[in-house]
C-alpha positions in Angstrom: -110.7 86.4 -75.6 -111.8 86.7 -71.7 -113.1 89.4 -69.9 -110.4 91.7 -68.0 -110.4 94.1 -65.2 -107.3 96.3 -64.9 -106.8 99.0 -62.0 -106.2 102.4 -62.9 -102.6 103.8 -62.7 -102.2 106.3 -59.9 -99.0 107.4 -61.6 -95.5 107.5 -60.3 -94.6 110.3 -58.0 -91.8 112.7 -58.8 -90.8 112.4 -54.9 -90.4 109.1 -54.8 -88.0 109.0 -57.7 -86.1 111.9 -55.9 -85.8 109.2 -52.8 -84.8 106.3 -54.8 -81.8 107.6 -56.8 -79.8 108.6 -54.1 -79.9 105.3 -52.7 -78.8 104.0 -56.1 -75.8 106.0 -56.5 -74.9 104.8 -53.1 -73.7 101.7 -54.2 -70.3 101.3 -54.2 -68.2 98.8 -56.6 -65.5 96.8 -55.0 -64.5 95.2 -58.0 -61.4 93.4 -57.1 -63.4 91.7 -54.4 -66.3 90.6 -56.5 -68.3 93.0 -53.4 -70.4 95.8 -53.2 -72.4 97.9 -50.4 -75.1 99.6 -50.4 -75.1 102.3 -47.9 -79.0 104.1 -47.3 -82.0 103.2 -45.5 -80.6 99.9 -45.5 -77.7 97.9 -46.3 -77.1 94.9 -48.9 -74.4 93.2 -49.9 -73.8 92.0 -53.6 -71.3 89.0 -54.7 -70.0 87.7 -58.2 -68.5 84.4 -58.5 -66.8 83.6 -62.0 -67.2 80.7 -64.2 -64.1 78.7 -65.7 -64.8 79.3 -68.9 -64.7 82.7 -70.2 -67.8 84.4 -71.8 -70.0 81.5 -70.7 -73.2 83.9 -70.9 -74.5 82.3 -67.5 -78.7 81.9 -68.5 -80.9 80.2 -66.1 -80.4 79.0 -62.0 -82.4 76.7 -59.7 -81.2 75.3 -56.3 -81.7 71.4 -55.6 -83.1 69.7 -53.1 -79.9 70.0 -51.2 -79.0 73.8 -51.5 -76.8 73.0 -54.7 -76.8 75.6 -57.0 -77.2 74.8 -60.9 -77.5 77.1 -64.0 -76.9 77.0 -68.1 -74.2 78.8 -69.8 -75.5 79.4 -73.2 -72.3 80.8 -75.0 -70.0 78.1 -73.2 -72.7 75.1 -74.2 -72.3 73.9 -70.5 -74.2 73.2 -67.1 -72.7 74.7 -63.9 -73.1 73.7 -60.4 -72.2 75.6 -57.9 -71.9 74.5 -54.0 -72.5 77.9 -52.2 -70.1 76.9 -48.9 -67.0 76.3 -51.7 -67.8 79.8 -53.5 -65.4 82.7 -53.2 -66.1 86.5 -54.5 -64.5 87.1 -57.8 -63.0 83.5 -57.9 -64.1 80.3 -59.7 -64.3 78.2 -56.1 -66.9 76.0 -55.9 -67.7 75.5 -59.1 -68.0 72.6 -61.6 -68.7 72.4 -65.0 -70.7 69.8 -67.4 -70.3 69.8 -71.3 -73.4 69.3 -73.3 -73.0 65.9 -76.0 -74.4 68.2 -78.8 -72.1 70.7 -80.1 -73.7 74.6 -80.0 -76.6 73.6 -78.6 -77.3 76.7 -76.4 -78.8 75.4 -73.1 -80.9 77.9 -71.8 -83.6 77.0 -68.9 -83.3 74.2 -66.4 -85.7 72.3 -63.9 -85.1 69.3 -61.4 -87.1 66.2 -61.1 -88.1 64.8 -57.7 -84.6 62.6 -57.8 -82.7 66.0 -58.4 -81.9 65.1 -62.3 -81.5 68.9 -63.6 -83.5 68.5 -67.3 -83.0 71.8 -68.9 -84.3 72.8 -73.0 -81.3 72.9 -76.2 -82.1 76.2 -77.5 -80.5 75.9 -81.1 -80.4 71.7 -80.4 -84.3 71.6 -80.3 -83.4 69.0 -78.0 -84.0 68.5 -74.2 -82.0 67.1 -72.0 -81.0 65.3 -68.7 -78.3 65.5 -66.4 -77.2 62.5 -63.7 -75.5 64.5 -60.9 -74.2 61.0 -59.4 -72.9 60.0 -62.9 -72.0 63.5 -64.9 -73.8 62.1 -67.5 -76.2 63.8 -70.3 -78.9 61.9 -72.4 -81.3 64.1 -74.8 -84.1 63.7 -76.3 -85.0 65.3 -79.8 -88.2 67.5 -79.9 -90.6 66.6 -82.8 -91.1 69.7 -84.4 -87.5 71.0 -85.9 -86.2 74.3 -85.4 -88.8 75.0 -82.5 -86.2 76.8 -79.8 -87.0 75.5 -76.7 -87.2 78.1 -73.6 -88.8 77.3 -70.3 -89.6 74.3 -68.4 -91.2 72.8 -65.5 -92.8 69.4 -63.9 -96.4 69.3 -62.9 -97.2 66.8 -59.8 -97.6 64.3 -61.9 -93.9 64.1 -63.3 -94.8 65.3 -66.6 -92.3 68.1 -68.2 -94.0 70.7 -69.8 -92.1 73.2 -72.0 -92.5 76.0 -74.5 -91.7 76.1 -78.5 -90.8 79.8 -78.9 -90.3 79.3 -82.7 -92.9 76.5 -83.0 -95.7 78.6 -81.1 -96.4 75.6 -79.5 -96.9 74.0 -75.7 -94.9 70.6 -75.2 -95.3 67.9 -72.6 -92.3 65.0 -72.1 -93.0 62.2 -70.4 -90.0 60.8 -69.1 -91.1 57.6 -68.3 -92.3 56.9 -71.3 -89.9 59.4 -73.5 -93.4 60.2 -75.6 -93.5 64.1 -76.5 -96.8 65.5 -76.8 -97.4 69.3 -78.7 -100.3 71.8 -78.0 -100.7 74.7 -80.9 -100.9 77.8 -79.6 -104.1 79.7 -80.9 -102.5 82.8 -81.9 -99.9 83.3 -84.6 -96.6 84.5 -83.2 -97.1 84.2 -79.7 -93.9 82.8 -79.5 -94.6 81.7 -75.8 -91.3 82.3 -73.1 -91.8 81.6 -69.5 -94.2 79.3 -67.8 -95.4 78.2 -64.1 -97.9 76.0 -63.1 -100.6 77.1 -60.8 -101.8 75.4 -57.7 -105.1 73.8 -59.5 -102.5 72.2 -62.2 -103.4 75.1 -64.8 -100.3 76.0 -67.0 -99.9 80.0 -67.4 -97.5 81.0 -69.9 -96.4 84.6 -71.4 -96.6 85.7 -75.3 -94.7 88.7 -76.1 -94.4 87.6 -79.5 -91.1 89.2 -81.4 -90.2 91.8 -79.0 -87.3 92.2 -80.2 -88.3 93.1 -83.8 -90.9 95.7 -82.3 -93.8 93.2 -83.0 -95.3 92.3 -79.6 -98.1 90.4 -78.9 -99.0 91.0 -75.5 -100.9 88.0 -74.2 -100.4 85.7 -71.5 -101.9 81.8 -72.2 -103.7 79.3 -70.0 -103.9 75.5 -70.4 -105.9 72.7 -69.0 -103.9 69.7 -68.9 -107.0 67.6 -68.5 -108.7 68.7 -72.0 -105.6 70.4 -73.6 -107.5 73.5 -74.3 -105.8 76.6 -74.2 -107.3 80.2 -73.0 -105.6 83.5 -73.6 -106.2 86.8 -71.8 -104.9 90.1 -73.5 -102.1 92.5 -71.3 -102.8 95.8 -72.2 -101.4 98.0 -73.5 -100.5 97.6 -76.8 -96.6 97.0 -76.4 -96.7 95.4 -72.6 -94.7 92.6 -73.6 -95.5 90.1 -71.1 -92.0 88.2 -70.6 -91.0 86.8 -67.0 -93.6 84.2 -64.7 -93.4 82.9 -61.4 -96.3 82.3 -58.7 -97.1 83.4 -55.5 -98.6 81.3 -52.3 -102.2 82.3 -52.7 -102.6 80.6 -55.9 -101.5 84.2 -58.3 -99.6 84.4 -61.4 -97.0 87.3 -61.1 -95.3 89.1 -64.7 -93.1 91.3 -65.8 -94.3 93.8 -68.3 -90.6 93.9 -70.3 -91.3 97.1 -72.3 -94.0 98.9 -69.7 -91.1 98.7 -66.9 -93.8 97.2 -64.4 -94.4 94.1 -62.6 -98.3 92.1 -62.5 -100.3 90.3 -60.3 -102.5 88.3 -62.0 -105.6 86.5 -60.4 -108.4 84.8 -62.5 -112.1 84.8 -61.2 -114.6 81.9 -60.9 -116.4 84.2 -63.6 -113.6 84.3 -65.8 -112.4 87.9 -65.4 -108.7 88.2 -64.9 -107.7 91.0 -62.5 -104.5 92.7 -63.4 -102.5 95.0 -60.6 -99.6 96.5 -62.1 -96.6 98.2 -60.0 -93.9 100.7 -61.4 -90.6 100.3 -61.7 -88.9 103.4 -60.4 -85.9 103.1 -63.4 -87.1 104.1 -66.7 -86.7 101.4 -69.6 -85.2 99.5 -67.0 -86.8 95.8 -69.1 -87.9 94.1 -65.8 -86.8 90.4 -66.8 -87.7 87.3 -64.2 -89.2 87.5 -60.7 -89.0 85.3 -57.8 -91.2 85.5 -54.7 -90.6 85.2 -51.2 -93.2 84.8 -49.6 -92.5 84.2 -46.0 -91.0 87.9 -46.2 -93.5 88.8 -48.3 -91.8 90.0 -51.4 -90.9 90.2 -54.7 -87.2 90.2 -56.4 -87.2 90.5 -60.3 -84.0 91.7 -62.6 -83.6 94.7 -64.9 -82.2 93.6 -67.7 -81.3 97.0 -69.2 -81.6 98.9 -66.1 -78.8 96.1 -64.4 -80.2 96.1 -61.1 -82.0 94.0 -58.7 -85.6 95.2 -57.5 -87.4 94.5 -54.7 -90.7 95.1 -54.3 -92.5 94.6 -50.2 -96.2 93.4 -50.7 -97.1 95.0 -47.4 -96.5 98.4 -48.8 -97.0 97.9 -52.3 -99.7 99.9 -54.0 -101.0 99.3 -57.3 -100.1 101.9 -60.1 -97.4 103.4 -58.2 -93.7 102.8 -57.4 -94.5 102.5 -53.1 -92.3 99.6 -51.3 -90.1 99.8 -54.5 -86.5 99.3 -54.2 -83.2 98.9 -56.7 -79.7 97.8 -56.1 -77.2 97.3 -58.7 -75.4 95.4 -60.1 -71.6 96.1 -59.5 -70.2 94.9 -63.1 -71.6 97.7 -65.6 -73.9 96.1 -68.4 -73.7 92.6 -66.9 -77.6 92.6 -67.9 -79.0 90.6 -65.3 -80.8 87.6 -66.4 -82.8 84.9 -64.4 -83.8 85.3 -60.6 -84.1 82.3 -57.6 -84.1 82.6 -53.8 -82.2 80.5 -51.3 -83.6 79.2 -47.9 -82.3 82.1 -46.1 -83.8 84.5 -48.7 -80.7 85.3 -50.6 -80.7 86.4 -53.8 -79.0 85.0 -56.6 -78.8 85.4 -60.1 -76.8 85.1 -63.8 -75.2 88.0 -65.7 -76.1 87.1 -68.9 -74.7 90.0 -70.6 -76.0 90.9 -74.3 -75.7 87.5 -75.7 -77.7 87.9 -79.1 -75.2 91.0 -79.8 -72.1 89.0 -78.7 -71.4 91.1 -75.4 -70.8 88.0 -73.4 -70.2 87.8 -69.1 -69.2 85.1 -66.7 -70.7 85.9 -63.5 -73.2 84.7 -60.9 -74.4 87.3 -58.4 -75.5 87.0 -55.0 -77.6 89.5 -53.7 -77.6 89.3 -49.4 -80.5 92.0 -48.4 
């Protein structure tokens, strides 16, 4: 286990919270428009575009090269696309919809190759697999190790897909030239690894909250060296931090959400092999911050709540560790829509899937767009 250094929590201010809720309740549902306004210190504007199929559970999104919009629909066992000029609030506009071969496969998290090819993992197919945009076709590729529920995914510069085994506790690599899969253990028992990004020097960072859901957390977040296949791990205090959603920022950090501590985390490894941990406060209590997304040519950070069914925003400039400062919320318009997976466009939109509960059967079929 390596060495950490955490910064003491300055608490969250009573005040702050008094400001913050009255912009909240601000928010005003126009439901038959798909369109909602906030109305405080500043305004935003919040879209829902509906997917043919009904209860589709929309999962994960990432744009393509060419501003193409695609996400999984776990319940509907489909890919979406979505062309953002076609869309229409509350409407199905613009949007087109791809069957997976296998039958109940659950797709759940998606990636693009450098020829736009959207691979994305088989949840309950242990499969992963490929869709041709020119062709509307699907090939997929079984993962060695049965049963091992495939989450995220993501290429590193060399073209190899790396993935994690939630069930398996394992690391996977696919090369797709080659179709060769390749399996790193995980050190600790029941990591059950979730969300990944790769770091600017290559390095592989991945969260372990273990079985959240079944109160037994395990609260570490993973490194690997592709070039020796070694894996480090760092512990995330506290005991039930439940490190869940990963993305990276430009200087070379590895940001977290802390699912069951309602805070966000800035991580950034030392040459001496301390890793510094700066946590901020999410103003909503047991609010389950979910994915993140950073902008950084504005200089911020968008995650979802996925109880607390809001967007947050948090403004680096004026963000201070332990507390709730340069926080901000706006919600969601559809009431326990449970917002899921985060990405950015090019003008710093902000869009998203309303996943709903899915593993209690409360399905949605919604994409949200979030203009600040």
């Amino acid at each position: 286990m390596q060495p950490l250094h955490v910064r003491p929590a300055k608490g969250v201010r009573f005040a702050f919270a008094l400001l913050v809720w009255p912009t909240l309740l601000s928010l005003q549902c126009l439901s038959a428009l798909g369109t909602s306004s906030l109305r405080a210190a500043e305004a935003a504007t919040v879209e829902e575009y509906v997917t043919p199929s009904l209860d589709s559970s929309p999962t994960d999104l990432r744009f393509d090269s060419q501003g193409t919009l695609w996400f999984t629909m776990i319940n509907a066992n489909k890919i979406g696309r979505l062309v953002p000029s076609e869309a229409r609030a509350g409407r199905t506009d613009g949007i087109t919809e791809y069957t997976v071969p296998t039958p109940n496969s659950n797709p759940h998290y998606l990636a693009f190759d450098a020829q736009d090819r959207v691979w994305f993992t088989e949840r309950l197919g242990n499969k992963i697999g490929v869709l041709d945009p020119g062709r509307g076709q699907i090939q997929e590729y079984e993962i060695p190790t049965p049963q091992s529920e495939p989450h995220h995914l993501a290429f590193d510069a060399k073209g190899h897909l790396w993935f994690l085994e939630f069930a398996a506790n394992k690391v996977g690599r696919f090369d797709p030239e080659s179709g060769e899969f390749h399996e790193y253990p995980i050190p600790t028992p029941g990591g059950h690894p979730h969300d990944l990004a790769i770091d600017g020097q290559g390095r592989l960072w991945f969260t372990m909250g273990g079985l959240f859901f079944a109160r037994m957390p395990t609260n570490r977040v993973g490194m690997l060296d592709p070039a020796t296949g070694t894996i480090r791990e760092f512990q995330i205090p506290p005991d039930d931090s439940v490190p869940h959603g990963m993305t990276t920022g430009s200087g070379g950090e590895v940001w977290i959400t802390l699912f069951f501590q309602d805070k966000v985390a800035r991580l950034r490894l030392h040459p001496a092999g301390t890793l510094e941990i700066d946590e901020y406060v999410v103003p909503s209590k047991r609010s389950q911050p979910h994915d993140l997304a950073v902008d950084a040519s504005r200089n911020l950070l968008w995650f979802t709540t996925h109880r607390g069914n809001t967007i947050g925003r948090l403004d680096l400039g004026k963000a201070e560790p332990g507390t709730s400062k340069g926080m901000r919320e706006f919600p969601v318009p559809c009431e326990r829509c449970n917002p899921h997976s985060i990405v950015l466009d090019s003008e710093g939109e902000v869009w998203f899937t309303e996943m709903g509960l899915f593993f209690r059967k409360q399905y949605t079929n919604k994409i949200g767009r979030l203009t600040p």
